[in-house]
N, C-alpha and C positions, 0 to 999 in steps of 0.2 A: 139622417145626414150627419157626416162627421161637425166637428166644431170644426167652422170656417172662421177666418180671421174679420174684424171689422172692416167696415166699407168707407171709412169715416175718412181714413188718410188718405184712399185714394179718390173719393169724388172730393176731397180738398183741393188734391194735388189738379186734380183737371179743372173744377174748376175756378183755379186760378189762373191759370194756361187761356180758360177761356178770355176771361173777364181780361186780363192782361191784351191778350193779342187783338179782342173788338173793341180795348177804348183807347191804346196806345196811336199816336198819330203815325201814318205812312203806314205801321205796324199791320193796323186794321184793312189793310187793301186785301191781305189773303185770304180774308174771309171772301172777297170776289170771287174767288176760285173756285166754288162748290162749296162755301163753308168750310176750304179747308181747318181755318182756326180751330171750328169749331171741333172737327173731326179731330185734329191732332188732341186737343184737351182728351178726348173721349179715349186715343189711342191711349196718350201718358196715363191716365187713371185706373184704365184696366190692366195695362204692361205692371202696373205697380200695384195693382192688386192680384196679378198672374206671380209677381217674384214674393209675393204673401206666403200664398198658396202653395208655392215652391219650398219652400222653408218647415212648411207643415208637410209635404209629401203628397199633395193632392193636387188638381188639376180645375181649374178657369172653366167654367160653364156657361154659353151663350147666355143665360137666363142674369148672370152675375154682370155682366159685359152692361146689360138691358139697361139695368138697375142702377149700375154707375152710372153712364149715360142720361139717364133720365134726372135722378137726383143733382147731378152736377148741371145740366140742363137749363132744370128749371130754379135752381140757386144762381146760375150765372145771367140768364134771362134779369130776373127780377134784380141784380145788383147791376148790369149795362144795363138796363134803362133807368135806373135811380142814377148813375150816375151820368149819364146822358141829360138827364132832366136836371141835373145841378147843376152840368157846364151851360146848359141853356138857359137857368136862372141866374146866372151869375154875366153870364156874355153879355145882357142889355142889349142883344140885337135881336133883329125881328128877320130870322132865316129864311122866313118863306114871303118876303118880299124878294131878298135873293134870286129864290127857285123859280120866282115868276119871271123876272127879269131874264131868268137864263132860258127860259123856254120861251119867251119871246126874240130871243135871239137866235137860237135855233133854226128859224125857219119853218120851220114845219106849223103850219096850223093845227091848235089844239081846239076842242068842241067851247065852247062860251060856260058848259057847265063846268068844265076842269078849273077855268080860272075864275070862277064863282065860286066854288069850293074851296079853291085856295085862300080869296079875297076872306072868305070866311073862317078860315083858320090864322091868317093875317092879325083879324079883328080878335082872336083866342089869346093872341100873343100881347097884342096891344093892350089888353082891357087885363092879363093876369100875369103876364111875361113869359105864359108858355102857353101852349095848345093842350089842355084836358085830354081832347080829342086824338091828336096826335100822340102824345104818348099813350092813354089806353089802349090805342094803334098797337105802337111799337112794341107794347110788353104783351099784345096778344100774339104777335107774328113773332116775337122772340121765346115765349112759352110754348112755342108750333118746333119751330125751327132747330134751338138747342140743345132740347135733346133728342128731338129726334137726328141728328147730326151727329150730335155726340154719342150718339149710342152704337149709329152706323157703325162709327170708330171705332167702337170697343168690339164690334160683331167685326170688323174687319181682324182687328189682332188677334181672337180665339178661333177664326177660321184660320189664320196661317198658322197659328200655333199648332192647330190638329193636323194641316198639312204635312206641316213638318215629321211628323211622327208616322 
């Protein structure tokens, strides 16, 4: 394989796009969409490592797309939820009395173990100012989700790119 250029600039570049776009406020709603956030970081990282590769004479390979994806992924997983876990250390409030309250306003009947669960993650917040529990949560289902999201993204720009051709 020819020397291809490093991958360093562009899973930087996405994943900051990530990290940016899931901890900014309002910002982080897009990720409602399918993860689109996430997807776009995945897009920028590989478009910029497609215009690399362009400069050398060579051509963006799904396998390269993956890679970015993944690394930018699981670098941006691991830095949202550290940084999630600091705004909740520093907030002094205890959010999942919130989330009980609001699903009691709902309507809707939830099973007695839902709000035992929560009661119990309540008591996580109370006794260390966060839930252990909840964020090894969060950083498992965001070590799932980003890059496999972000990778979609990158598999999505090297499929148009070949279109195009």
């Amino acid at each position: 394989m020819e020397n291809s250029p490093n991958k360093l600039i562009p899973v930087s570049w996405s994943t900051m796009i990530i990290v940016a776009i899931s901890i900014i406020p309002f910002v982080n709603f897009i990720n409602i969409f399918c993860c689109a956030g996430i997807i776009l970081g995945g897009v920028i990282g590989t478009i910029v490592y497609s215009n690399q590769m362009k400069n050398i004479n060579s051509q963006i390979y799904i396998k390269d797309a993956v890679i970015i994806g993944i690394l930018s992924g699981i670098l941006s997983a691991i830095v949202v939820t550290g940084v999630n876990l600091l705004l909740v250390l520093y907030s002094k409030q205890n959010p999942v009395i919130e989330v009980i309250e609001m699903l009691k306003t709902v309507g809707k009947d939830f099973p007695q173990e839902i709000y035992e669960q929560m009661y119990s993650f309540s008591e996580e917040f109370d006794k260390y100012g966060y839930s252990p529990t909840l964020t090894i949560f969060s950083l498992f289902v965001n070590l799932v989700l980003h890059p496999l999201f972000a990778s979609i993204g990158g598999i999505m720009v090297v499929l148009i790119k070949k279109s195009k051709k």
